[in-house]
C-alpha positions in Angstrom: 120.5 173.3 224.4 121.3 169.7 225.0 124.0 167.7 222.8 122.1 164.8 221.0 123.7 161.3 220.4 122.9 159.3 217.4 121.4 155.7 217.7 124.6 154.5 216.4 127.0 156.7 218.9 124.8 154.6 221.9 125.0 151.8 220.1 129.1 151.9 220.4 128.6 153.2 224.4 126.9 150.0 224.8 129.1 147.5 227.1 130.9 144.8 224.7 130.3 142.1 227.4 126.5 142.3 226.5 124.7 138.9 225.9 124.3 139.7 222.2 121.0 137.8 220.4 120.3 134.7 219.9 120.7 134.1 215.8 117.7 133.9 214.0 118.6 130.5 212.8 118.1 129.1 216.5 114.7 131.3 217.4 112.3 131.8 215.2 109.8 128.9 214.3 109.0 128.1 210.6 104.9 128.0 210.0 102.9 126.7 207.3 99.4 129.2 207.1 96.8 128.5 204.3 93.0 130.1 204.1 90.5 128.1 205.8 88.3 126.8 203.0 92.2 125.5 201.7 94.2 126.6 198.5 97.6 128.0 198.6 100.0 127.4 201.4 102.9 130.0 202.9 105.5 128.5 204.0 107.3 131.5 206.8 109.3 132.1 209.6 108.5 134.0 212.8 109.4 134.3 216.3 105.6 135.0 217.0 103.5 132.8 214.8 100.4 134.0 216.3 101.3 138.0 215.6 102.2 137.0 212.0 98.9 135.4 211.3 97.1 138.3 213.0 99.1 140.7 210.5 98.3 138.8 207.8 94.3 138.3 208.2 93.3 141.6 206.9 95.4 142.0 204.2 94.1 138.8 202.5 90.8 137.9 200.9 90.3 135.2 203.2 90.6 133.9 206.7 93.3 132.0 207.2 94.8 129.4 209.7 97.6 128.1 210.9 98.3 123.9 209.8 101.2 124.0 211.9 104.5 124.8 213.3 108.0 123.5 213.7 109.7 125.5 216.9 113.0 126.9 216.7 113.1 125.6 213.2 114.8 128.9 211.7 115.7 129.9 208.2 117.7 127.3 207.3 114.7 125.0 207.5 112.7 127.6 205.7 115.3 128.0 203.4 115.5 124.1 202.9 111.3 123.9 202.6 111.1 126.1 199.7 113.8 124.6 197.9 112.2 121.1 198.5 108.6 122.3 197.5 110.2 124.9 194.3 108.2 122.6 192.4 104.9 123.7 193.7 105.9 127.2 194.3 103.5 130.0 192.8 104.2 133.3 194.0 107.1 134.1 196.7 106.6 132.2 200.1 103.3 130.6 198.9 103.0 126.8 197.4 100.7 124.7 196.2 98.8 123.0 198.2 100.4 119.2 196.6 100.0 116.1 198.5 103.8 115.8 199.1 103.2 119.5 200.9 100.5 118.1 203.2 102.0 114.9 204.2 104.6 117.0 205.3 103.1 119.2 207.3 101.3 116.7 208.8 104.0 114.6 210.0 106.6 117.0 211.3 104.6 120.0 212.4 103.0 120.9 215.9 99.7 122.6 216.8 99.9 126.7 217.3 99.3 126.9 221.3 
C-alpha cells in the first residue's frame, strides 16, 4: 500500500523559483459574440476565443459569430466594457445590440484568425 499525496501537499513540493502565470489581466482577450442573423451581443473574456465560441454554439438557439476581438485585453477592459455599455445591458454578459455598442466594436476590435 502506497502513501498518497494530496494535490495541495504537491502543490507546496513544488520549487518556489517556478515562473508562476501570467495574470489573467495581461492574457486573455476580451470578444464581442452575437448570433448571426444579429440581436444581442456578449461581451466576454477568453484566452481561446475560438474554444469559447465552439462551447457556446450548442447551447444557444442560434449560430453565432464572433464581431471581433481585442488581444490581451483582459478583465479590466471587460470589466470597463460592461460598465460603459450598463445602459444596454439585458441579462449578465449580454447587451443590446445599440449603435454606440457597434461603433465600438467596429473601431477597436480585430478579426478572429
Amino acid at each position: 500500500m502506497g502513501i498518497s499525496i494530496t494535490p495541495c501537499e504537491q502543490m507546496r513540493r513544488l520549487p518556489r523559483d517556478m515562473p508562476k502565470r501570467p495574470p489573467r489581466s495581461q492574457t486573455h482577450d476580451v470578444y464581442f459574440i452575437q448570433p448571426k442573423q444579429g440581436g444581442p451581443i456578449k461581451i466576454g473574456m477568453s484566452n481561446d476565443v475560438q474554444r469559447r465560441l465552439d462551447l457556446f454554439e450548442p447551447i444557444n438557439p442560434y449560430p453565432l459569430k464572433c464581431l471581433g476581438v481585442i488581444r490581451s485585453g483582459g478583465a479590466r477592459l471587460e470589466r470597463s466594457l460592461h460598465e460603459q455599455f450598463q445602459n444596454s445591458r439585458l441579462h449578465g454578459e449580454w447587451f443590446g445590440p445599440t449603435d454606440d455598442l457597434l461603433e465600438y466594436i467596429e473601431s477597436n476590435t480585430e478579426a478572429l484568425s
